[in-house]
C-alpha positions as CSV (number, residue, x, y, z in Angstrom):
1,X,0.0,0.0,0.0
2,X,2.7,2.1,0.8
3,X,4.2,2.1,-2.5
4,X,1.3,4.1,-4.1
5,X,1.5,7.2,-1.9
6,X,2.7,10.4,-3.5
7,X,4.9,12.7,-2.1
8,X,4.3,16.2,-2.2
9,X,8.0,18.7,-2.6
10,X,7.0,20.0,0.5
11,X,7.3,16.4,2.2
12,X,11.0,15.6,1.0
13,X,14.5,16.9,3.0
14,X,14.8,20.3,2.9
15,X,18.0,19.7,1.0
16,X,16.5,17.9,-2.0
17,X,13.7,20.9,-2.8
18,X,14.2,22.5,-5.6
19,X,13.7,25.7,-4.4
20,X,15.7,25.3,-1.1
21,X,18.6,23.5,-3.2
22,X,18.7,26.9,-5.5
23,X,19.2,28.9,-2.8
24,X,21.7,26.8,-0.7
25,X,23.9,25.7,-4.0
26,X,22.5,27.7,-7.3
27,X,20.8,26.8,-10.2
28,X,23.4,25.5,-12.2
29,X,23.0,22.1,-9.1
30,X,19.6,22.1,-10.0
31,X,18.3,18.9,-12.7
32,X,16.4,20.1,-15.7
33,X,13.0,18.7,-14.1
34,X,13.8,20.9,-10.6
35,X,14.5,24.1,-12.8
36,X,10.7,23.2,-14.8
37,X,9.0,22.7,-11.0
38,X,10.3,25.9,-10.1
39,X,9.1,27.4,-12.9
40,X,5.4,25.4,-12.6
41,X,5.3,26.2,-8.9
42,X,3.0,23.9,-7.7
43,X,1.5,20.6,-8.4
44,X,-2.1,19.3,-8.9
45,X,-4.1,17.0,-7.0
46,X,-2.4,13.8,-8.0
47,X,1.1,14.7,-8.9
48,X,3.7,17.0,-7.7
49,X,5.2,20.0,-9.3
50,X,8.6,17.2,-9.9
51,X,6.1,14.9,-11.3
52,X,4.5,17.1,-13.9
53,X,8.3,18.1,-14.7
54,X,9.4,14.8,-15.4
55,X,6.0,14.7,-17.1
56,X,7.0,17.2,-19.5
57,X,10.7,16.1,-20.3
58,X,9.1,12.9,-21.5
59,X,6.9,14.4,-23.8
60,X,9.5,13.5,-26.7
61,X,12.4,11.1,-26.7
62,X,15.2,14.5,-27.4
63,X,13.8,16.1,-23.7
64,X,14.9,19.1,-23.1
65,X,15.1,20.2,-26.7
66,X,11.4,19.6,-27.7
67,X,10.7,22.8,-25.2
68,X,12.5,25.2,-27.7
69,X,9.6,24.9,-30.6
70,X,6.3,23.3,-28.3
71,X,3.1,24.6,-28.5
72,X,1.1,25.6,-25.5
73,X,-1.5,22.8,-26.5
74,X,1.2,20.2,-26.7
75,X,2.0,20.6,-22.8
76,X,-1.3,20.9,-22.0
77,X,-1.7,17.3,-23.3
78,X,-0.3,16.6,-19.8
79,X,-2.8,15.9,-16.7
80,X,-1.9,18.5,-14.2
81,X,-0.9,21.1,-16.8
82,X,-2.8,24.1,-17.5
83,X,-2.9,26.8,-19.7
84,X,-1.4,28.7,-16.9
85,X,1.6,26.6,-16.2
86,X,2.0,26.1,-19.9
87,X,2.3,29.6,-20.3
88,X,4.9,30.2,-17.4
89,X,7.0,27.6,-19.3
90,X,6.7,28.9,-22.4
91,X,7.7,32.6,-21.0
92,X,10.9,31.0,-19.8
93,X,11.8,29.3,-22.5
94,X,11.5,32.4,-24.4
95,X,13.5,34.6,-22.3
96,X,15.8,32.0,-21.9
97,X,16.1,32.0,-26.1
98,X,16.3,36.3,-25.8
99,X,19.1,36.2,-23.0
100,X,21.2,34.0,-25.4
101,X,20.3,36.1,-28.6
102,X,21.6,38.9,-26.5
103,X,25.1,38.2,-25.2
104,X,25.5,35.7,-28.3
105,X,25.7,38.6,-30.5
106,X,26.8,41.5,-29.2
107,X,30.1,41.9,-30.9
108,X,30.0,38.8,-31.8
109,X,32.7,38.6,-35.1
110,X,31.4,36.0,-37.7
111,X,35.0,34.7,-39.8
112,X,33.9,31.6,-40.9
113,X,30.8,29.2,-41.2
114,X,31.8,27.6,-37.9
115,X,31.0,30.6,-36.1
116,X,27.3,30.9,-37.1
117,X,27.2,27.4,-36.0
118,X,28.7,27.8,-32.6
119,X,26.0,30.6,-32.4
120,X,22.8,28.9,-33.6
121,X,23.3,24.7,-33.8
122,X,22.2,24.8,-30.3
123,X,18.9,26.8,-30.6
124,X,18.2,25.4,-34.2
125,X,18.9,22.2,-34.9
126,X,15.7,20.6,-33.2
127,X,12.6,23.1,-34.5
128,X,10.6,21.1,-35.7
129,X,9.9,23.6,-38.9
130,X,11.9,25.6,-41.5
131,X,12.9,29.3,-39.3
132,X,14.5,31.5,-41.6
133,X,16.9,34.3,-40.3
134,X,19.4,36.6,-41.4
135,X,22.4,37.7,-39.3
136,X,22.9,41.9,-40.1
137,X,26.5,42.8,-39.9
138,X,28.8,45.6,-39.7
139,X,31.8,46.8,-42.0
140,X,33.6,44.9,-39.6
141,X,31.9,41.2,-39.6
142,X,30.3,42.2,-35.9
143,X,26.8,40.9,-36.0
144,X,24.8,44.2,-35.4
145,X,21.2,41.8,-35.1
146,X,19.7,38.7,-35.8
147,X,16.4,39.1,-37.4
148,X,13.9,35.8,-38.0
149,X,12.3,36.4,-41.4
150,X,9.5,33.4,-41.4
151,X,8.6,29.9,-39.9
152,X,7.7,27.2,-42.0
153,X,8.1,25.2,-45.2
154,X,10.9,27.5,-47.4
155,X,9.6,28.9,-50.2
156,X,9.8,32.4,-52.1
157,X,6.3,33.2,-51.0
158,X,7.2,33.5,-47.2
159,X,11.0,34.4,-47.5
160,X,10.5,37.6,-50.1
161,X,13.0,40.1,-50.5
162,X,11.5,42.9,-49.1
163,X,11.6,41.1,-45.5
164,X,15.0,39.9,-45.5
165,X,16.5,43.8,-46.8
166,X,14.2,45.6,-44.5
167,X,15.8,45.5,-41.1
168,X,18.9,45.8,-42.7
169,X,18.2,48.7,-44.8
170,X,16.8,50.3,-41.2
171,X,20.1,49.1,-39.6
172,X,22.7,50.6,-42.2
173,X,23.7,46.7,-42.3
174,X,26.8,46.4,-44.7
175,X,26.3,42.8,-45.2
176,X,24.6,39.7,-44.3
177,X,24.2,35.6,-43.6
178,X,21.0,33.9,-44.3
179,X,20.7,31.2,-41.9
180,X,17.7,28.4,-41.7
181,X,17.1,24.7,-40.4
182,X,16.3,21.4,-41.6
183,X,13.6,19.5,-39.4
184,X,15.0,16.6,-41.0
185,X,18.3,17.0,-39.7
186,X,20.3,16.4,-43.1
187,X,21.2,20.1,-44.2
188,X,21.9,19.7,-47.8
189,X,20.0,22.7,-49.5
190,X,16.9,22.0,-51.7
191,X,16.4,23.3,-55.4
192,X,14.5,25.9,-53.8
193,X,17.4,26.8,-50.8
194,X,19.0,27.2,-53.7
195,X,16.8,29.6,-55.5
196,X,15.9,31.9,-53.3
197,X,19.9,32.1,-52.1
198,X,20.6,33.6,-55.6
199,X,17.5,35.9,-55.8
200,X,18.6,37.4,-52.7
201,X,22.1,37.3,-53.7
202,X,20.6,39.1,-56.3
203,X,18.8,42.0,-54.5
204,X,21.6,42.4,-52.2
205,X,23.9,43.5,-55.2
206,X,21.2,46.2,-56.2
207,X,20.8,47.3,-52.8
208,X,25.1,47.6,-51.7
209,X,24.4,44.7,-49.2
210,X,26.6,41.7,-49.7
211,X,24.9,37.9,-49.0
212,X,28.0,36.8,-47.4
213,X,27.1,33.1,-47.0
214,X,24.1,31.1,-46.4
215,X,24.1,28.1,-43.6
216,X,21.9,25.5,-43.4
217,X,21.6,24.3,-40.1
218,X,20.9,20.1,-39.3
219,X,21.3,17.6,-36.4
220,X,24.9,18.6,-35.4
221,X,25.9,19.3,-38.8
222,X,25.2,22.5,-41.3
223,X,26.3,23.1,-44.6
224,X,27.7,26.5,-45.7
225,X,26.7,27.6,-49.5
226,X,30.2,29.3,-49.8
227,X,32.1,26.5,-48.7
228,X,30.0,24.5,-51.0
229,X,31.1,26.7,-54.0
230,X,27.4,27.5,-54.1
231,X,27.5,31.5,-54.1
């Protein structure tokens, strides 16, 4: 009988609370389900705040990850979660992805393919659709912004022209990188990655603003169109 009784947070060594354990050793000591309970708060009738967190990491086999592109129905599939501590998670995960935008590119020099990987693998390579961004630059290489031009299936209707040259006209951007995923995880380019690359390519020559490279981001791997030879 006594293996069917559920423990509320509140019930374990003060030591092993999330909460307490943040305060006594910092959040970097905390587990990825203790960070999502302290984020949720509290638990529901059944489960505890650790429970739904675990809850949530299992949603999909790549954990952590599948938080960077759910939707707020997908963690409301889970008893115990409601639109309210759906939202709170989403808000974090959110800020989380601004904080990193932030100090990832502020002076942030881009030499080489490589780079925009460091920068964007991480927060790309599981989305589970096509995002599309351009990385503005200075004279000097130094990203000046990162702007996110569409979100889905790549195709000239979504990724026009006018979008893409916009912020940087605005910014006084002397060059850019066009940068976007494949949900698939293999990154070699499409006919159409292809295409619009050189109609852009195109407009940037008209406008003064140099298409510098474009990466395609995958599972731990990306391809660069000018180490391809494809520019």
């Amino acid at each position: 009988m006594s293996e069917n009784v559920k423990y509320a947070i509140k019930d374990l060594p003060i030591d092993e609370r999330p909460r307490e354990k943040l305060y006594k050793y910092g959040c970097h000591t905390l587990s990825n389900s203790e960070l999502i309970a302290i984020i949720i708060r509290t638990g529901s009738k059944k489960k505890s705040a650790l429970d739904l967190a675990q809850g949530i990491l299992a949603l999909d086999k790549i954990g952590l990850a599948f938080l960077n592109d759910c939707s707020l129905q997908e963690l409301m599939t889970i008893e115990g979660i409601g639109k309210c501590k759906a939202a709170q998670i989403l808000a974090s995960v959110e800020l989380g992805k601004r904080t990193v935008s932030c100090s990832s590119t502020y002076k942030y020099k881009i030499c080489s393919p490589d780079d925009v990987s460091n920068l964007l693998m991480e927060n790309m390579r599981h989305l589970k659709k096509e995002h599309f961004r351009v990385l503005l630059l200075d004279t000097k290489n130094q990203i000046i912004s990162m702007e996110n031009i569409s979100i889905g299936d790549l195709n000239s209707s979504i990724v026009h022209p006018r979008e893409v040259f916009k912020m940087a006209i605005k910014k006084s951007s002397a060059s850019m990188i066009l940068v976007h995923n494949h949900p698939s995880g293999d990154p070699k380019p499409s006919k159409e990655d292809v295409s619009i690359t050189n109609r852009l390519i195109e407009c940037g020559k008209i406008l003064g603003i140099n298409v510098l490279d474009h990466v395609i981001i995958g599972n731990g791997r990306y391809i660069s169109f000018k180490e391809k030879g494809l520019l």
